[in-house]
C-alpha positions in Angstrom: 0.0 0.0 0.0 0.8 3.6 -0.2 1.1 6.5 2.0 -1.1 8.9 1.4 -2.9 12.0 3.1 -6.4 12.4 2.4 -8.3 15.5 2.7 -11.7 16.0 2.4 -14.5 19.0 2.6 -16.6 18.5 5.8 -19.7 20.2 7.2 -21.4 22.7 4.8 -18.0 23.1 3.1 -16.2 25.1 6.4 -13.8 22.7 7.5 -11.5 19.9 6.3 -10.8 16.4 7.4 -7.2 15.1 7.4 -6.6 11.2 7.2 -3.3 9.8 7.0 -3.4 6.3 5.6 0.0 4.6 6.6 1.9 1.5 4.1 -0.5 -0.9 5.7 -3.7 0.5 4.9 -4.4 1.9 7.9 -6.6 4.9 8.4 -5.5 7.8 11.4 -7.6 11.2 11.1 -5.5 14.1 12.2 -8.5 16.3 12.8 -10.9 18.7 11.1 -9.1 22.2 10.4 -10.9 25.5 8.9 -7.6 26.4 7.4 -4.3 23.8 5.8 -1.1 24.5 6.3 0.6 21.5 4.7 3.9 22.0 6.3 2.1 21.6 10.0 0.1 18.6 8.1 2.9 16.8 6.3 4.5 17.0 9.6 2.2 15.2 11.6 1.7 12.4 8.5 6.0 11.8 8.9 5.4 11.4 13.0 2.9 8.7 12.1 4.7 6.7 8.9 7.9 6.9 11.2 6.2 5.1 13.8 4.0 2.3 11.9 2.6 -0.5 13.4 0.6 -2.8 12.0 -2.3 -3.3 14.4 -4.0 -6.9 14.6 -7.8 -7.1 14.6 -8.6 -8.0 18.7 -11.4 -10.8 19.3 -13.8 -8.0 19.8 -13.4 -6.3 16.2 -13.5 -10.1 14.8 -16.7 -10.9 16.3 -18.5 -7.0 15.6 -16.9 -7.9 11.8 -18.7 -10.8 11.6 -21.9 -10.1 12.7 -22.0 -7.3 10.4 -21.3 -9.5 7.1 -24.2 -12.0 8.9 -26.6 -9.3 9.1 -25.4 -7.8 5.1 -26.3 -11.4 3.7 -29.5 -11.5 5.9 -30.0 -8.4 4.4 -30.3 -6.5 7.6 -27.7 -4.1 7.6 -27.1 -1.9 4.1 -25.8 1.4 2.9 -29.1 3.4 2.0 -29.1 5.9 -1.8 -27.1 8.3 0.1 -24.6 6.1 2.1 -25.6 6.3 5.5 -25.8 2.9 7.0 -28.5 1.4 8.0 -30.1 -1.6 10.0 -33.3 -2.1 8.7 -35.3 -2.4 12.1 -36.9 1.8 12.1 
C-alpha cells in the first residue's frame, strides 16, 4: 500500500478532514481544520509513517466484523441511496 494524506470537505464546506493512511492500509484522522497549512500537516503524516505498526484485529473487532457480514447477507444491515448505514429495524 501507499502513504497517502487524504483531505476531504466537511460540514457545509467550512472545515477539512485530514486522514493519513499509513503503508499498511491503515486509516489515522489528524482532525478537522478550517484552514491547511501542509507544512504543519505533512509534519504530523512523517510522525505517524515513522512510527508504523501494523495493528491486529482484537477478538472483539472479529466478532462486531462478523456479525456485520451475517446481518449484510440476511439483508439487515445496508448502505441506503445516500450512504448512511443502515439496520433495517426503524
Amino acid at each position: 500500500m501507499s502513504r497517502e494524506i487524504k483531505i476531504n470537505k466537511y460540514k457545509g464546506n467550512t472545515h477539512y478532514s485530514v486522514r493519513v493512511v499509513d503503508s499498511y492500509g491503515q486509516e489515522h484522522h489528524i482532525g478537522y481544520y478550517k484552514h491547511l497549512y501542509t507544512n504543519k500537516l505533512e509534519e504530523k503524516a512523517h510522525e505517524i509513517w515513522s512510527n508504523e505498526v501494523k495493528q491486529e484485529p482484537n477478538s472483539m473487532d472479529l466478532a462486531i466484523s462478523a456479525l456485520i457480514k451475517l446481518d449484510e447477507q440476511s439483508g439487515i444491515y445496508f448502505t441506503d441511496n445516500r450512504g448512511n448505514h443502515r439496520d433495517g429495524l426503524d
